[in-house]
N, CA and C atoms of all chains as a GROMACS GRO file, in nm:
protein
  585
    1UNK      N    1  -1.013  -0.145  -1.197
    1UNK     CA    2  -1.078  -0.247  -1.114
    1UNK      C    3  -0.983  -0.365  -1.094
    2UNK      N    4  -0.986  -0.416  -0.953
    2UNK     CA    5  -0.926  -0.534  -0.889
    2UNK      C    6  -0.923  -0.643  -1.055
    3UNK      N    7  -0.848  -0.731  -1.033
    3UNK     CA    8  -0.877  -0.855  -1.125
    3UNK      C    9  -0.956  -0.967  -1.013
    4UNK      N   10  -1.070  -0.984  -1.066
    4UNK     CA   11  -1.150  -1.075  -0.960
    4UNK      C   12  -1.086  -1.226  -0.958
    5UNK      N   13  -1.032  -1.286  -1.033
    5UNK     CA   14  -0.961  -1.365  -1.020
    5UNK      C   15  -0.828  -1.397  -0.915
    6UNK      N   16  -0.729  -1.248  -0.919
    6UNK     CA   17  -0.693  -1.270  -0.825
    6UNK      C   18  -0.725  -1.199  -0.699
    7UNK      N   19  -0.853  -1.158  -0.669
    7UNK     CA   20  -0.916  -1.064  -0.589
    7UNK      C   21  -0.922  -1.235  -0.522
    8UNK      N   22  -1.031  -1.311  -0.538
    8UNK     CA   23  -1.073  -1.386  -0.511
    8UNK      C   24  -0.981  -1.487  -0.449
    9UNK      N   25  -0.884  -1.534  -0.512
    9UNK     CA   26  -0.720  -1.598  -0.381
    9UNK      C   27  -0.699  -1.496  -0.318
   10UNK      N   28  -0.699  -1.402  -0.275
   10UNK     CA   29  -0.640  -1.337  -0.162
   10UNK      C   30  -0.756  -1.366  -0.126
   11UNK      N   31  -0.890  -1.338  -0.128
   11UNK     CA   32  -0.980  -1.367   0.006
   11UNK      C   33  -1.002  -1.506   0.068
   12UNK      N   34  -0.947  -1.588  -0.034
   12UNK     CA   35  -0.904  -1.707  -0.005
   12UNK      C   36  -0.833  -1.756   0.135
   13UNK      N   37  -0.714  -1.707   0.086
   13UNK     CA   38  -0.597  -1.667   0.144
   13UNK      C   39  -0.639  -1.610   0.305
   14UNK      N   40  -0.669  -1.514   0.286
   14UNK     CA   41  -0.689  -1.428   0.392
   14UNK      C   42  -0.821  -1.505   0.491
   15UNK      N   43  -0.885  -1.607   0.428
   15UNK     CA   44  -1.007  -1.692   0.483
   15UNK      C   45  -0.907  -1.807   0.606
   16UNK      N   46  -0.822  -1.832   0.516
   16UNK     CA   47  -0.766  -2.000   0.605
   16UNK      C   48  -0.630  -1.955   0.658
   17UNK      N   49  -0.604  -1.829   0.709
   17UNK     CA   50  -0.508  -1.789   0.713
   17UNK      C   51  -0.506  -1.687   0.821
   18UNK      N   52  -0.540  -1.763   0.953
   18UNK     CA   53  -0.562  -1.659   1.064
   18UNK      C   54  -0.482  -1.560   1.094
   19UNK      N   55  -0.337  -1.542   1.084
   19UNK     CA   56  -0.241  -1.425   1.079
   19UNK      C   57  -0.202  -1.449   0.968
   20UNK      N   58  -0.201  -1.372   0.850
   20UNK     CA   59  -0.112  -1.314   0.718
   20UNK      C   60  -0.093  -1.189   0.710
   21UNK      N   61   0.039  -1.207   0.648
   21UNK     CA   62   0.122  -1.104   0.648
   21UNK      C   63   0.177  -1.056   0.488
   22UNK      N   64   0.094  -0.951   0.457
   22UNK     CA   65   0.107  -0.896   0.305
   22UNK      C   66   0.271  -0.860   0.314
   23UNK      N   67   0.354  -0.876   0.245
   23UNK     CA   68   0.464  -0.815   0.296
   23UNK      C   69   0.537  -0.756   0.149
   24UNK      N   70   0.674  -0.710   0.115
   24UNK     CA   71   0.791  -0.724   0.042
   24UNK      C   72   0.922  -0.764   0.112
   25UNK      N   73   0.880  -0.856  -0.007
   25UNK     CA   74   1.014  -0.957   0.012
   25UNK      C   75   0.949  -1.107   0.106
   26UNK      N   76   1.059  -1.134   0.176
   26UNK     CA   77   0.975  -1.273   0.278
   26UNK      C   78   1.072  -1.238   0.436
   27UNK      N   79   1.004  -1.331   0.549
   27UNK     CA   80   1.056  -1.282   0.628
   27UNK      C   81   1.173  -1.319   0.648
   28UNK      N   82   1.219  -1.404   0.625
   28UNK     CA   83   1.418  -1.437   0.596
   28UNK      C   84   1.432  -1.335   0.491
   29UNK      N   85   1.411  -1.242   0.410
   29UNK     CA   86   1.451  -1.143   0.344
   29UNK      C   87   1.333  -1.065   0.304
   30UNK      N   88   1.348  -0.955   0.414
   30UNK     CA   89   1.226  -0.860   0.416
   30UNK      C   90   1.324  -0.743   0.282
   31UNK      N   91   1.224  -0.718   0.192
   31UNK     CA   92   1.286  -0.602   0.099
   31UNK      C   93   1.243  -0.461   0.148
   32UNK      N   94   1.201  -0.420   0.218
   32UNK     CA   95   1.147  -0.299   0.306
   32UNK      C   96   1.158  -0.287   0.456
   33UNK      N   97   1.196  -0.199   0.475
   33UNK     CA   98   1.212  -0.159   0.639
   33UNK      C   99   1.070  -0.207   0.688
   34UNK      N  100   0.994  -0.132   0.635
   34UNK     CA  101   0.863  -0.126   0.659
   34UNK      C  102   0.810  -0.268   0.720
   35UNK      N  103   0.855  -0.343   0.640
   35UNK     CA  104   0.801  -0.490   0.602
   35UNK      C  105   0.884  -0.581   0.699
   36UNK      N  106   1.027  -0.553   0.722
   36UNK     CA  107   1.119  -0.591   0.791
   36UNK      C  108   1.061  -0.555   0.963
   37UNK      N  109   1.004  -0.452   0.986
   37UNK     CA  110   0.940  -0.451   1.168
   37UNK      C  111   0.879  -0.534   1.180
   38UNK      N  112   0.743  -0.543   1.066
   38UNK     CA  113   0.633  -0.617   1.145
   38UNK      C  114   0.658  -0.762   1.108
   39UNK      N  115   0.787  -0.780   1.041
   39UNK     CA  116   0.810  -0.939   1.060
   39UNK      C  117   0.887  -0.968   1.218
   40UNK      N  118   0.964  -0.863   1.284
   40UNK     CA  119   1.054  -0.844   1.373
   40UNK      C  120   0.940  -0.876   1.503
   41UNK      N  121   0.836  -0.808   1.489
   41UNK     CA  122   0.731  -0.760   1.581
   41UNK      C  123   0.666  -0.964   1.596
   42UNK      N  124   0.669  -0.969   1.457
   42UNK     CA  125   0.588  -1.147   1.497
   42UNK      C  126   0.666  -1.205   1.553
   43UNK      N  127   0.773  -1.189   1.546
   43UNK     CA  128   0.903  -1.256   1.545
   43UNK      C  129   0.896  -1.308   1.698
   44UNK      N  130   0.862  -1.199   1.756
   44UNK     CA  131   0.876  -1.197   1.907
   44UNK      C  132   0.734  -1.286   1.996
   45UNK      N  133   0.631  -1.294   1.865
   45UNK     CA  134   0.503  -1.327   1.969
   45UNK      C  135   0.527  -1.519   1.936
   46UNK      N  136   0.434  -1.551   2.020
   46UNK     CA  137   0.482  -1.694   2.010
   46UNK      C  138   0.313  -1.718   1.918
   47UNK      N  139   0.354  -1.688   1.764
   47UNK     CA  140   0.214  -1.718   1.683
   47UNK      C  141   0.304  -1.785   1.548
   48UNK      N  142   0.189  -1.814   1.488
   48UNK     CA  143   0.220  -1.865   1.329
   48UNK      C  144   0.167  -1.803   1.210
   49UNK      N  145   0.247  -1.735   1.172
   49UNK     CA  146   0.177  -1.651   1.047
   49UNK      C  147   0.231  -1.727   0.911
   50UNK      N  148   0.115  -1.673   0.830
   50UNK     CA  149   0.157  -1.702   0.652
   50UNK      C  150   0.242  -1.583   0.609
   51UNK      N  151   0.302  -1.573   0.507
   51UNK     CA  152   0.353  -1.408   0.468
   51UNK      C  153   0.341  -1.431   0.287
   52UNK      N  154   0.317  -1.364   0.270
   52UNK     CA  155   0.308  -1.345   0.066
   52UNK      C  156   0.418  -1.217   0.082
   53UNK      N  157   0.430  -1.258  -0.037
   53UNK     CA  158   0.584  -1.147  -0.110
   53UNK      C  159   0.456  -1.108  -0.206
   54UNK      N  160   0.465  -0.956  -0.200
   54UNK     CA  161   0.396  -0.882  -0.288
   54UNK      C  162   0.453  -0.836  -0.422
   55UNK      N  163   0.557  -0.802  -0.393
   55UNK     CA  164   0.658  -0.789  -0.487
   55UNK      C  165   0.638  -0.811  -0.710
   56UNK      N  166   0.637  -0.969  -0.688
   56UNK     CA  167   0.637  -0.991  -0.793
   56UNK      C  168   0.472  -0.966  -0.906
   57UNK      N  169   0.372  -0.875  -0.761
   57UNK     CA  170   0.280  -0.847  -0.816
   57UNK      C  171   0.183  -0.745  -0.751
   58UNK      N  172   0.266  -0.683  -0.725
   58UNK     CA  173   0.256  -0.533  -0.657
   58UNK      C  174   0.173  -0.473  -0.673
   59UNK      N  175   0.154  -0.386  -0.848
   59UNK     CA  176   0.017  -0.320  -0.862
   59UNK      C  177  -0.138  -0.413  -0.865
   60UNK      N  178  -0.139  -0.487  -0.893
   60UNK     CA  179  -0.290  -0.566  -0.878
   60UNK      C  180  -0.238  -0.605  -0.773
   61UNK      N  181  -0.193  -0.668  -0.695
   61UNK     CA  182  -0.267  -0.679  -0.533
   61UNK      C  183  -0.302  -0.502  -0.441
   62UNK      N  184  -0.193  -0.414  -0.520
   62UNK     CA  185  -0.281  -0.292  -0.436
   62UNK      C  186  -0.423  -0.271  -0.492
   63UNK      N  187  -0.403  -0.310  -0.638
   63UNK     CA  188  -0.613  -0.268  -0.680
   63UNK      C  189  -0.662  -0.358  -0.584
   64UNK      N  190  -0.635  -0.475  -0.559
   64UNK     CA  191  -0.712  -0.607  -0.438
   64UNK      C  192  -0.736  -0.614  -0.350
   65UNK      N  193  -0.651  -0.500  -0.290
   65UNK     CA  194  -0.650  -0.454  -0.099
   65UNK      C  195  -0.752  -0.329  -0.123
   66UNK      N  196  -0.694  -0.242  -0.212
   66UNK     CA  197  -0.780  -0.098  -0.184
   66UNK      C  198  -0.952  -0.160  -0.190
   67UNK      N  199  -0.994  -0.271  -0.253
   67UNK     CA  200  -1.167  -0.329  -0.282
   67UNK      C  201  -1.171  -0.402  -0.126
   68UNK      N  202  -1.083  -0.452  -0.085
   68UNK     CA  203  -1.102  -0.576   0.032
   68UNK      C  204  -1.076  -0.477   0.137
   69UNK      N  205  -1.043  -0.408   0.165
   69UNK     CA  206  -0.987  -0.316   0.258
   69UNK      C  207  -0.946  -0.158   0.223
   70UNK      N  208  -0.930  -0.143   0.163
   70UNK     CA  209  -0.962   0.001   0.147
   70UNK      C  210  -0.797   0.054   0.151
   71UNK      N  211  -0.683  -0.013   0.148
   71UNK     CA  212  -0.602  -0.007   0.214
   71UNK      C  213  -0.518  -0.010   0.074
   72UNK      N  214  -0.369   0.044   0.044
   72UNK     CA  215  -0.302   0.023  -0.072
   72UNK      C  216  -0.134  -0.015  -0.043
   73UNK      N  217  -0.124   0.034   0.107
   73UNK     CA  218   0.056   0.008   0.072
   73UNK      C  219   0.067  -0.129   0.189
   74UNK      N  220   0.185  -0.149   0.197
   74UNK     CA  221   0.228  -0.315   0.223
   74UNK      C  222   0.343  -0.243   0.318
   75UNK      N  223   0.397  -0.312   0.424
   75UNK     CA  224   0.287  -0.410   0.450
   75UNK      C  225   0.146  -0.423   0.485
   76UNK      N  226   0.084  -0.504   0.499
   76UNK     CA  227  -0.073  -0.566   0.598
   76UNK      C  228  -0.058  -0.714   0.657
   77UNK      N  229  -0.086  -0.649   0.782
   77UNK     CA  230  -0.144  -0.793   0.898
   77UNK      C  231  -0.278  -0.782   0.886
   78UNK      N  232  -0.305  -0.858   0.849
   78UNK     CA  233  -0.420  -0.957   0.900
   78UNK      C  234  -0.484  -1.031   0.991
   79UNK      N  235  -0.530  -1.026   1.103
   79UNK     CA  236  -0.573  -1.087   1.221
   79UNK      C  237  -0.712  -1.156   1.156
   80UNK      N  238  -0.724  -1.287   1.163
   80UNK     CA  239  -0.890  -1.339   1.166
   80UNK      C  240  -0.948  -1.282   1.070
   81UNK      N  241  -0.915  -1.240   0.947
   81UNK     CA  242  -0.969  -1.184   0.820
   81UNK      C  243  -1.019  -1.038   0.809
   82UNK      N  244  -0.944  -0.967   0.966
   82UNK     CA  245  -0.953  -0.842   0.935
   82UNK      C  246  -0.856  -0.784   0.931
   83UNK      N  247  -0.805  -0.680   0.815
   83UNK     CA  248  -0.646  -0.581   0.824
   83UNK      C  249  -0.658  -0.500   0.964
   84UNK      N  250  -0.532  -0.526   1.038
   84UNK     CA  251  -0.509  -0.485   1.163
   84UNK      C  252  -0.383  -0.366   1.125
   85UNK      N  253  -0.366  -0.405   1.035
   85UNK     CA  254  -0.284  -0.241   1.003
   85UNK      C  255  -0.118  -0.256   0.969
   86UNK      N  256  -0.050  -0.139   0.931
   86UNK     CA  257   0.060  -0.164   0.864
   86UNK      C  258   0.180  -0.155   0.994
   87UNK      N  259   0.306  -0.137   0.893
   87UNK     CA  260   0.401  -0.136   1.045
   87UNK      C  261   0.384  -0.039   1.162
   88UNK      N  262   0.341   0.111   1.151
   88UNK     CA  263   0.297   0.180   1.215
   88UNK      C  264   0.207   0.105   1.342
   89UNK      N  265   0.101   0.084   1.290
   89UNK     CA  266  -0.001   0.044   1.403
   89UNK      C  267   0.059  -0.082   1.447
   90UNK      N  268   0.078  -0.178   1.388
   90UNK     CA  269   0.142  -0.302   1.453
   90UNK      C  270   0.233  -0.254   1.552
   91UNK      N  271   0.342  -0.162   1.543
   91UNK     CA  272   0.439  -0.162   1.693
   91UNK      C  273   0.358  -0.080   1.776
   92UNK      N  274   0.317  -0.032   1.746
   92UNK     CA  275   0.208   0.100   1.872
   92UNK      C  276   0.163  -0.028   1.932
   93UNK      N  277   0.062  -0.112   1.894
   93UNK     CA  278  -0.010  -0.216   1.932
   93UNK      C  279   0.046  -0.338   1.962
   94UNK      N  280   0.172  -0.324   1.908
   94UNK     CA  281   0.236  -0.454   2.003
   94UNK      C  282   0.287  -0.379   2.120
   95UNK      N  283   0.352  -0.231   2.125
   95UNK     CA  284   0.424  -0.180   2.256
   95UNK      C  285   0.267  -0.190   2.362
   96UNK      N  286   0.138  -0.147   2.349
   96UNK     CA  287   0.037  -0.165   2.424
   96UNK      C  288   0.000  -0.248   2.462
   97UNK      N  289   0.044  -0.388   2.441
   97UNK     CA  290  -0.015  -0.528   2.438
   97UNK      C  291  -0.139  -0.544   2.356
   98UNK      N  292  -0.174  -0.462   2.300
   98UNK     CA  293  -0.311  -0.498   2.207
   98UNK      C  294  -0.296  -0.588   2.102
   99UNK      N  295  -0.215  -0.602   2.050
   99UNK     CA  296  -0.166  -0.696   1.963
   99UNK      C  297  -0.156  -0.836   2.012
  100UNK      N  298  -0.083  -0.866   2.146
  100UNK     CA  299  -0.101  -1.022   2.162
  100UNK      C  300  -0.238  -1.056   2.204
  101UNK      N  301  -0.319  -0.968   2.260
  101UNK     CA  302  -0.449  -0.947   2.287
  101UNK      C  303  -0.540  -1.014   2.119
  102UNK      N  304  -0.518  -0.898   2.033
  102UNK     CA  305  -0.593  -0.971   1.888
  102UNK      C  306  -0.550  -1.098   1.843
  103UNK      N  307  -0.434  -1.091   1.874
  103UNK     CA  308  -0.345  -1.286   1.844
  103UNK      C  309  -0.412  -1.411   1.912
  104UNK      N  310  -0.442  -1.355   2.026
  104UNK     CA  311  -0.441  -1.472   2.153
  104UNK      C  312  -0.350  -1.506   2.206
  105UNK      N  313  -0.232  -1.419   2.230
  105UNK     CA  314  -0.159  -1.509   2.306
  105UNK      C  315  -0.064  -1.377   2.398
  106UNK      N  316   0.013  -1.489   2.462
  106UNK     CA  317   0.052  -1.374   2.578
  106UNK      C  318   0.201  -1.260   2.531
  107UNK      N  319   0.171  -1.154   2.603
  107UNK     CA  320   0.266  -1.067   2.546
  107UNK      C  321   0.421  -1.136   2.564
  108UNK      N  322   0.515  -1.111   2.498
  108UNK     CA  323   0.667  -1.198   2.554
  108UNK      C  324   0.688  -1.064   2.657
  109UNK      N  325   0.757  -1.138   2.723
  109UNK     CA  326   0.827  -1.133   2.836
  109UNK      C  327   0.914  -1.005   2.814
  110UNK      N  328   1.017  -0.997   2.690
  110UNK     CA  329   1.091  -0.916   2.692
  110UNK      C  330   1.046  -0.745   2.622
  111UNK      N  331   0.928  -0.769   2.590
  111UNK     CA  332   0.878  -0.676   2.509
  111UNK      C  333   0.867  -0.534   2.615
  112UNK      N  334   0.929  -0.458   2.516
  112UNK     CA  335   0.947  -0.315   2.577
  112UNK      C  336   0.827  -0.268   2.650
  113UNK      N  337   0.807  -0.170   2.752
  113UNK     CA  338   0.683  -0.155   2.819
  113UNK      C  339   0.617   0.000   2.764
  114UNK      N  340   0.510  -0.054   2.765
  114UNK     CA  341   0.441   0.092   2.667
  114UNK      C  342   0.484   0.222   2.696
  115UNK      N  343   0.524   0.258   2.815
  115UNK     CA  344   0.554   0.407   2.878
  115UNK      C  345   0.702   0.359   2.919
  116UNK      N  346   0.791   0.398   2.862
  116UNK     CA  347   0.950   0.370   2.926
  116UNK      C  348   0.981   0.525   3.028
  117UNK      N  349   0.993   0.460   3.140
  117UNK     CA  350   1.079   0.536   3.239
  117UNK      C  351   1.116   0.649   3.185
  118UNK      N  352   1.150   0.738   3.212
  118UNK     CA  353   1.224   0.894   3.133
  118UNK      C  354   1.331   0.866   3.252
  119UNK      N  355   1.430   0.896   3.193
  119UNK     CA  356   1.563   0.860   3.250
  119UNK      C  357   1.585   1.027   3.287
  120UNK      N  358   1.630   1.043   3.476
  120UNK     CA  359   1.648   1.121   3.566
  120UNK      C  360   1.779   1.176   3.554
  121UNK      N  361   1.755   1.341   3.477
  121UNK     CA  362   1.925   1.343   3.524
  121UNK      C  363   1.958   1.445   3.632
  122UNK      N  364   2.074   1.402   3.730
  122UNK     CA  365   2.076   1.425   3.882
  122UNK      C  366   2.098   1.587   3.852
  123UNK      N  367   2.009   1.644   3.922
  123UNK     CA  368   1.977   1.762   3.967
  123UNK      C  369   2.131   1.860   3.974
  124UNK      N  370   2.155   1.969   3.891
  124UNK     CA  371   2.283   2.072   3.927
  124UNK      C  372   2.306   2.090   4.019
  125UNK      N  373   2.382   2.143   4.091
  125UNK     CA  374   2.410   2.172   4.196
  125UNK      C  375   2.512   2.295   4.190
  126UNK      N  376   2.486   2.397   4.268
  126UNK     CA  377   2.594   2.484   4.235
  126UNK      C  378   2.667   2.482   4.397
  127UNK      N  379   2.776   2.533   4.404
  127UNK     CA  380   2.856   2.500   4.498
  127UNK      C  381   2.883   2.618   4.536
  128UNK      N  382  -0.481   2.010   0.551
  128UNK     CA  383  -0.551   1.912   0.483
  128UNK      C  384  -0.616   1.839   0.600
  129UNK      N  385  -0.553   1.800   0.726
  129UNK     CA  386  -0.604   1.695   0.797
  129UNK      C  387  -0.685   1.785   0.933
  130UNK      N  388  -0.688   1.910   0.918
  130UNK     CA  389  -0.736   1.998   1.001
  130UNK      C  390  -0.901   2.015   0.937
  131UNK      N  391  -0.894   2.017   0.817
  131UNK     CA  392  -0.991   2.023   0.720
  131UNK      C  393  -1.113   1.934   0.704
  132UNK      N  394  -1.062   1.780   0.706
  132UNK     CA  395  -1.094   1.666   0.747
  132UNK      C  396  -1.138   1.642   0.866
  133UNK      N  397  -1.064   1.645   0.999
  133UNK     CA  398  -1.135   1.646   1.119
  133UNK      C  399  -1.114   1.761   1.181
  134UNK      N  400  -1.274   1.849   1.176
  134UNK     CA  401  -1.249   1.997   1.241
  134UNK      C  402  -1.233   1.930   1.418
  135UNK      N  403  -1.135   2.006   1.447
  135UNK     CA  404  -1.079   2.009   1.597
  135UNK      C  405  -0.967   1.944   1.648
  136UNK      N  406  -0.934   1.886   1.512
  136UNK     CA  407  -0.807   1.737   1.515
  136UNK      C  408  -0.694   1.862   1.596
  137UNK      N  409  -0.645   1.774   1.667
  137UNK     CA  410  -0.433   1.848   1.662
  137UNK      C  411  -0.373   1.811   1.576
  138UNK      N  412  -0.292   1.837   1.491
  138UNK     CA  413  -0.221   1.782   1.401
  138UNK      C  414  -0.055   1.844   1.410
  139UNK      N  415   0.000   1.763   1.427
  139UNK     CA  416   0.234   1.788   1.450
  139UNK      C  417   0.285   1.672   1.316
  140UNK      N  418   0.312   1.756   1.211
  140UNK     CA  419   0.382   1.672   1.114
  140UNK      C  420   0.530   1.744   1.135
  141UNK      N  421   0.594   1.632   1.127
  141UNK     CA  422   0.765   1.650   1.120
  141UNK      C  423   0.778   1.579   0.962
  142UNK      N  424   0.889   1.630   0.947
  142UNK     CA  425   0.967   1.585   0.817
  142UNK      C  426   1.095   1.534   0.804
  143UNK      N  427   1.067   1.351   0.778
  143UNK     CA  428   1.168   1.299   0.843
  143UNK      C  429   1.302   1.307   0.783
  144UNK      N  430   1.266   1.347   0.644
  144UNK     CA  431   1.368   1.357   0.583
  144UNK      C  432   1.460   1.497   0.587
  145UNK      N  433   1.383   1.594   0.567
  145UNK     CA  434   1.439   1.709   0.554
  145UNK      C  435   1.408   1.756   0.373
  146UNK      N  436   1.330   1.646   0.316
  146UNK     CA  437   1.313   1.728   0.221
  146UNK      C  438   1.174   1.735   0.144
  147UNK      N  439   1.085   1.727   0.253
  147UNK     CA  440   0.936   1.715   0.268
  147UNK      C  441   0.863   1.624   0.228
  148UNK      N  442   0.872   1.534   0.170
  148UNK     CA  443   0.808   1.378   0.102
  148UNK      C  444   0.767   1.278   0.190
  149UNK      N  445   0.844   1.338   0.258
  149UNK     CA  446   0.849   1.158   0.427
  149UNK      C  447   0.813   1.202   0.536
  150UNK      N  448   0.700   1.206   0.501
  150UNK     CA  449   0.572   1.275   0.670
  150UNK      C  450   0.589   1.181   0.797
  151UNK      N  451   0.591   1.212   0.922
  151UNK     CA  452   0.563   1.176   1.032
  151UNK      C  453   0.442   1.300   1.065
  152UNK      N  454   0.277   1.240   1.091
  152UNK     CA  455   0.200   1.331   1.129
  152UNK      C  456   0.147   1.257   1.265
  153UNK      N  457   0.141   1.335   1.374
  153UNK     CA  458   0.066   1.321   1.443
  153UNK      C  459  -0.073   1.375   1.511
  154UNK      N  460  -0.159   1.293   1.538
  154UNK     CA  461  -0.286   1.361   1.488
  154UNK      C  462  -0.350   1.275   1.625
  155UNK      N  463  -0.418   1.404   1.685
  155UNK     CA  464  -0.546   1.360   1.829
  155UNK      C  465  -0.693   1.426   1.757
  156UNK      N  466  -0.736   1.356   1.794
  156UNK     CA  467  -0.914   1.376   1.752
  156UNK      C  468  -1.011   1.306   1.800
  157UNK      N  469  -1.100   1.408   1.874
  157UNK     CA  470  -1.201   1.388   1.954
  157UNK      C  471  -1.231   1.241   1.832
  158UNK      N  472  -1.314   1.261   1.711
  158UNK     CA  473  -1.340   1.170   1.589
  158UNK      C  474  -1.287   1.026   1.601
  159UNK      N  475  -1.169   0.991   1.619
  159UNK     CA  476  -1.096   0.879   1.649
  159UNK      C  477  -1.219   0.786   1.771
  160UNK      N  478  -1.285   0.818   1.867
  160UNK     CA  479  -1.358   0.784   1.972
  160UNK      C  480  -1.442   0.640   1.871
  161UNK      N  481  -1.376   0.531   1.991
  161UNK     CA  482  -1.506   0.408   1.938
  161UNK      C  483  -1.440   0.357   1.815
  162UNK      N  484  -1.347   0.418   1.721
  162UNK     CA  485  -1.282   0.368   1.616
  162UNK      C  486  -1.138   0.317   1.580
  163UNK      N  487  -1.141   0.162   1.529
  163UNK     CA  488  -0.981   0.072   1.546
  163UNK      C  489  -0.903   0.191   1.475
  164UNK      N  490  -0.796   0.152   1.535
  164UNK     CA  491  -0.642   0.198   1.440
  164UNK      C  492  -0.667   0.215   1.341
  165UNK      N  493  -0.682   0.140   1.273
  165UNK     CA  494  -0.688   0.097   1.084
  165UNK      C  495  -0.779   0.204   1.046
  166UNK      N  496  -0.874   0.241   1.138
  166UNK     CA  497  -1.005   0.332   1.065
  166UNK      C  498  -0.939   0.443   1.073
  167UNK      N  499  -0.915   0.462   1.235
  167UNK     CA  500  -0.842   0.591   1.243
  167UNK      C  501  -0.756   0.662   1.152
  168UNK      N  502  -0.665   0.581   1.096
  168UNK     CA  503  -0.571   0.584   1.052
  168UNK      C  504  -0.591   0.562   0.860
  169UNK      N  505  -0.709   0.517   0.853
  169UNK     CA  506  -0.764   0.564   0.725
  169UNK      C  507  -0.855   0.675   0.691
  170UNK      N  508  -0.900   0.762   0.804
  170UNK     CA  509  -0.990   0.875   0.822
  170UNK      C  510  -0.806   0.953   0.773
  171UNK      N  511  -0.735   0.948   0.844
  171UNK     CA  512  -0.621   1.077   0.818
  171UNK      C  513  -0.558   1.016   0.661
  172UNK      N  514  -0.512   0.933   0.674
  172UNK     CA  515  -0.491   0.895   0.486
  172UNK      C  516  -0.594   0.961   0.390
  173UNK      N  517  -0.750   0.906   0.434
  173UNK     CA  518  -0.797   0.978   0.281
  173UNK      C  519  -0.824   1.148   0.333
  174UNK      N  520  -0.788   1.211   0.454
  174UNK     CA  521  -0.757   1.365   0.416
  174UNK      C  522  -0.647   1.404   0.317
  175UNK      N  523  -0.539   1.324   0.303
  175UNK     CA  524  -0.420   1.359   0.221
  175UNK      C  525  -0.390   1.333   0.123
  176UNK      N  526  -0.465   1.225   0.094
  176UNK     CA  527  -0.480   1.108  -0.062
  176UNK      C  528  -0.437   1.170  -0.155
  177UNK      N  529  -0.497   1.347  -0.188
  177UNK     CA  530  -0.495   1.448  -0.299
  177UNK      C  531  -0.322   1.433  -0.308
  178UNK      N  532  -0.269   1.474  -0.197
  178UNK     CA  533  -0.134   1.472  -0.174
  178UNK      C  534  -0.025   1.369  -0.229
  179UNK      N  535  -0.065   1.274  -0.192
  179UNK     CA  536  -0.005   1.104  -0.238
  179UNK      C  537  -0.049   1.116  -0.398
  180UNK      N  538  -0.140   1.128  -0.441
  180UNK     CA  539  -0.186   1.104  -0.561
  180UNK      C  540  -0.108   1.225  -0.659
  181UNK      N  541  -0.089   1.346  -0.602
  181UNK     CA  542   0.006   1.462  -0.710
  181UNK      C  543   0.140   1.462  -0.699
  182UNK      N  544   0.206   1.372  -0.608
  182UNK     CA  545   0.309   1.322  -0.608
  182UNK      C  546   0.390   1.397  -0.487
  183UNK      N  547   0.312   1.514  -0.395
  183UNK     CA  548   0.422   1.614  -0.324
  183UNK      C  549   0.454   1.489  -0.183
  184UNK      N  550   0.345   1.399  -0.153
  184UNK     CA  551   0.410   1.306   0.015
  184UNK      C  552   0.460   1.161  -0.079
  185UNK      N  553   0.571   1.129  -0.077
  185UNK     CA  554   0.577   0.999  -0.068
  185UNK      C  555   0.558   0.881   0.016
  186UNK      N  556   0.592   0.935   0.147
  186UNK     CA  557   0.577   0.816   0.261
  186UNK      C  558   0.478   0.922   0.390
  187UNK      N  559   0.415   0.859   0.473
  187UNK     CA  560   0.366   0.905   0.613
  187UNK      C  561   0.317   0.816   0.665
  188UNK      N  562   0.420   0.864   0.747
  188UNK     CA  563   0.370   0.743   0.916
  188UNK      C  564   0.289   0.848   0.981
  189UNK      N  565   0.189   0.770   1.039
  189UNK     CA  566   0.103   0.809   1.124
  189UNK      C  567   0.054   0.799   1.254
  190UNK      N  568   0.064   0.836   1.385
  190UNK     CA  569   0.025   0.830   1.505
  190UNK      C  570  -0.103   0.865   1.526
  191UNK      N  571  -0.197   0.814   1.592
  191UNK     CA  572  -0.354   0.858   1.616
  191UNK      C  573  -0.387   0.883   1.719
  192UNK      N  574  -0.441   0.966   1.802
  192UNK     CA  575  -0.463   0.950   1.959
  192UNK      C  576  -0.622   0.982   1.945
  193UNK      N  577  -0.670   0.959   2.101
  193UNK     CA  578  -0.838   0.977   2.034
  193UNK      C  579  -0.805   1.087   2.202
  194UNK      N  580  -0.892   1.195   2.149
  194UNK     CA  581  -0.924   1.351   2.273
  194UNK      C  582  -1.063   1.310   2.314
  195UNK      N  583  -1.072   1.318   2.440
  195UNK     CA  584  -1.155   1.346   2.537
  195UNK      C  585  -1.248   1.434   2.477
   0.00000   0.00000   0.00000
């Protein structure tokens, strides 16, 4: 079982903390690939997130997520006090715009477009 | 396992590594309908959990599509 003590700061946390970001490591030094996108992915939206380094307390915050969310590996975004999902779903949902959609705010400009072109290659020709 | 879980799912796992631990599964299911990512995407986790828990998947990424 969770430690309700620190069960209870993360829901804290996760209360006054409209985007957080469960992560390893921090986002000037993400310790996981994993963890390293969906800091890449905020990176790009024009929002303000919190981020916790899980790291130095890894197994009890996974007992804390799996009770609060059902959820065990890191990273987790957080939108408005609900887990919006790990790096996986975050780039699917940022390439869809669904993501600046749950943020509030507008997609950037440079962000790749959900269906990329399939690049045409010119037809053989025999002579 | 995830065929088992949602009868009718498609399911395409690749192996990213080459030495079976590091799943890429992709998975369409009528089931997915009306339900976020996160659910979706925790309906195919706890089909495999057994898996994660005896040690044979270490990592899986997951794609979800929802079928008509």
């Amino acid at each position: 079982m969770a430690d309700p003590q620190l069960k209870a700061k993360v829901e804290e946390l996760i209360a006054a903390n409209p985007v957080l970001l469960f992560m390893k490591g921090t986002p000037e030094m993400p310790r996981c690939g994993f963890s390293m996108r969906v800091v890449q992915v905020l990176d790009q939206m024009d929002v303000e997130y919190g981020a916790i380094d899980v790291l130095p307390a890894l197994q009890p915050l996974r007992e804390v997520t799996a009770e609060i969310s059902d959820w065990q590996t890191f990273p987790q975004l957080y939108v408005n006090g609900e887990l919006v999902g790990g790096a996986d779903i975050v780039e699917e949902m940022f390439a869809s715009g669904e993501l600046a959609e749950a943020l509030g705010v507008e997609q950037p400009a440079e962000a790749p477009p959900a269906q990329a072109a399939p690049t045409q290659a010119p037809p053989l020709q025999i002579e | 396992m995830i065929e088992t879980a949602l009868p009718g799912a498609e399911v395409g796992v690749a192996d990213e590594t080459g030495a079976g631990d590091h799943l890429r599964a992709t998975v369409r299911a009528a089931q997915f309908e009306g339900l976020s990512r996160i659910d979706q995407h925790r309906l195919v986790k706890a089909a495999v959990k057994e898996r994660f828990e005896d040690g044979t998947i270490h990592a899986l990424s997951v794609k979800t599509e929802v079928t008509g």
